[in-house]
C-alpha positions in Angstrom: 19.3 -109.9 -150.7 19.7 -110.4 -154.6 19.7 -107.7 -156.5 16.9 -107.9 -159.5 18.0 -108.1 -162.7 16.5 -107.1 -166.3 14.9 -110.5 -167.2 11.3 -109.7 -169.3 10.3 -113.2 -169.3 11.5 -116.8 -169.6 12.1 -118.7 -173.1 9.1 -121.1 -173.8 12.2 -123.7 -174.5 13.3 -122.9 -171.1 10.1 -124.0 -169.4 9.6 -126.8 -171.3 12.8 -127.9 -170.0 12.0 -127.4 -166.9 8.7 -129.1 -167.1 10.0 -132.3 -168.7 13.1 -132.3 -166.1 10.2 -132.3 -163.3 8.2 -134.9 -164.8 11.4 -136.9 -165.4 12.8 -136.8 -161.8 9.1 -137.6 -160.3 8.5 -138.5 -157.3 11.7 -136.8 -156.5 12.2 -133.0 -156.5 14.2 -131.4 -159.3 16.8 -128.4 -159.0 18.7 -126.3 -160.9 19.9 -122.7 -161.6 18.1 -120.0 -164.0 20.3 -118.0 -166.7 19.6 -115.3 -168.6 20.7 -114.3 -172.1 20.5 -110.6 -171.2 16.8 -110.5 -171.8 15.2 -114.1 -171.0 15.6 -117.0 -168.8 16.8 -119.3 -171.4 18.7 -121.7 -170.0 18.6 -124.2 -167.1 21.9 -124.9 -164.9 22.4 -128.3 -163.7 24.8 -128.3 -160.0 26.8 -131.0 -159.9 26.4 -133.0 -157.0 22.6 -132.2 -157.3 20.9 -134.6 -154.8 16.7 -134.8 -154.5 14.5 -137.0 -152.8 10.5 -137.2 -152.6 10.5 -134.3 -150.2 13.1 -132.5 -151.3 16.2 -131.3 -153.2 20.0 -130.1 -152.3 22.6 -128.2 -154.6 25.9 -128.0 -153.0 26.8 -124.1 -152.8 30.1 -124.8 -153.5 29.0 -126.7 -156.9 27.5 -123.7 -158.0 29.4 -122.1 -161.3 30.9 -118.2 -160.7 28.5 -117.1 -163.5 27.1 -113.5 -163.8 24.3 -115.1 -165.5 22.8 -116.9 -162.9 19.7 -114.9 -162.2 17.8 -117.6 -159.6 16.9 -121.2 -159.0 13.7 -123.6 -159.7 12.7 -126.9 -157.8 9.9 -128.9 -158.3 7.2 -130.3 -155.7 6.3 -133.3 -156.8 3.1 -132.9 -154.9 -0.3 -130.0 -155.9 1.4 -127.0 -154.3 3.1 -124.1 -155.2 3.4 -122.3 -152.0 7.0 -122.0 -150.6 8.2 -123.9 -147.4 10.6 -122.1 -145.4 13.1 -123.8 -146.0 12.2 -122.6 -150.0 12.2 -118.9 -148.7 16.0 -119.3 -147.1 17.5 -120.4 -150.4 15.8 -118.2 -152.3 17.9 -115.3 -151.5 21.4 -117.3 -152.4 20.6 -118.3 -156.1 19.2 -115.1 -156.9 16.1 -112.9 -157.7 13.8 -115.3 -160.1 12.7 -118.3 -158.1 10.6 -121.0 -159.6 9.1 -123.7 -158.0 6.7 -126.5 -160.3 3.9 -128.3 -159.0 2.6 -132.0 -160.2 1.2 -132.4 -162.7 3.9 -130.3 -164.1 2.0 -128.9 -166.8 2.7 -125.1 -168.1 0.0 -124.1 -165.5 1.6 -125.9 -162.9 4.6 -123.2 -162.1 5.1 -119.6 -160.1 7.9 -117.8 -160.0 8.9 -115.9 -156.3 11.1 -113.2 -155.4 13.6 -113.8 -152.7 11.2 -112.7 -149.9 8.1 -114.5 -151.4 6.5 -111.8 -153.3 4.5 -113.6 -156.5 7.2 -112.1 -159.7 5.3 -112.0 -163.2 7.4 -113.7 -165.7 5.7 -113.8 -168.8 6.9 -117.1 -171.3 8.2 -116.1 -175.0 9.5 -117.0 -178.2 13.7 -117.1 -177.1 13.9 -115.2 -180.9 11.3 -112.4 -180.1 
């Protein structure tokens, strides 16, 4: 299982990212890899090789940067729901501890983040120069 790290929140920057990505990529799913500065998730990794369709998205593990940074993974649903699927829960634990999965309308309510076995992790969003 991934090991947590010290992340105390996620950049506003970063979520907006993430937000705009979803919208962007709709109906599809979007996917990509958290990093952390240290302190916040403040940046949003892009697989290469990324593909996503309306009911789901695929990063090639073998894509995936060697980066100590990488604390976890978001995805969009490009539907009203923010629970996991299985298939969510099993790839979870490979891309780290913070897991984020958006929900249409993709608005900055529209967004949880889970720990590799589904447990709700609070991850408040700040100022990246706080």
């Amino acid at each position: 299982m991934a090991r947590r790290k010290n992340v105390s929140g996620i950049a506003r920057d970063a979520l907006a990212f993430i937000l705009e990505a979803s919208r962007s990529t709709h109906p599809h799913e979007f996917a990509g890899l958290l990093r952390s500065d240290g302190r916040l998730i403040s940046e949003v990794v892009l697989v290469p090789g990324t593909t996503s369709d309306e009911g789901s998205a695929r990063m090639l593990l073998d894509m995936m940067p060697l980066d100590m940074s990488i604390v976890g993974s978001v995805h969009s649903h490009p539907v009203r729901d923010l629970r996991f699927s299985e298939a969510d829960i099993d790839m979870f634990g490979a891309k780290g501890y913070y897991n984020i999965i958006v929900a249409y309308p993709y608005t900055d309510k529209d967004w949880v983040c889970y720990s590799p076995d589904g447990e709700k992790v609070s991850l408040p969003v700040v100022e990246a120069d706080q």
